[in-house]
C-alpha positions, 0 to 999 in steps of 0.5 A: 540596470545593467553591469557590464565587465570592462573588457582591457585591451591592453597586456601587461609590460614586459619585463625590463631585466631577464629573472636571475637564475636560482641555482648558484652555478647557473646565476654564476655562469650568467654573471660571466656572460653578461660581463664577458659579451662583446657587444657594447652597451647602448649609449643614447646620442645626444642631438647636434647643436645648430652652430649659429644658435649656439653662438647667438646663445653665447653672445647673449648671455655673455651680455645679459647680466651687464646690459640688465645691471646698466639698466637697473636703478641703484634702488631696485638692485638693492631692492634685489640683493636684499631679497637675494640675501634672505632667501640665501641666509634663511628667515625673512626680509633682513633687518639691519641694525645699526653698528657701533665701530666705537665699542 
């Protein structure tokens, strides 16, 4: 049987940030440089949004929510308020017990 080195191809990441300076005046005079430099941070840009999807994605959701409520039957949407209700005030499916307004 024969054993081999693994050979790695790959180096090891640079750095991220630059190593701060261990003399005080060094490591002050850096600070300064580093808030004085005229170069602006780099800021990621975000994409432009297509304007026709963005209106069909409005349109949509602006009438989802109604279009399924006008779908459901009374029974399945108090089926999904309960379990909404669970899971929002903790513990399991909520028991209901009768109150008495009398007492």
């Amino acid at each position: 049987m024969v054993l081999r080195n693994k050979v790695y191809t790959h180096s090891m990441p640079e750095r991220t940030s630059k190593k701060k300076p261990r003399d005080i005046n060094q490591l002050a005079a850096s600070i300064v440089d580093e808030a004085t430099r005229d170069e602006p941070d780099v800021v990621p840009m975000q994409p432009e949004k297509n304007p026709a999807a963005v209106a069909l994605g409005r349109l949509g959701g602006l009438k989802g929510g109604k279009a399924r409520a006008e779908k459901l039957t009374p029974e399945k949407r108090s089926e999904i308020a309960k379990k909404a209700a669970a899971k929002r005030w903790g513990g399991g499916a909520m028991k209901l017990r009768p109150v008495n307004l009398n007492d």
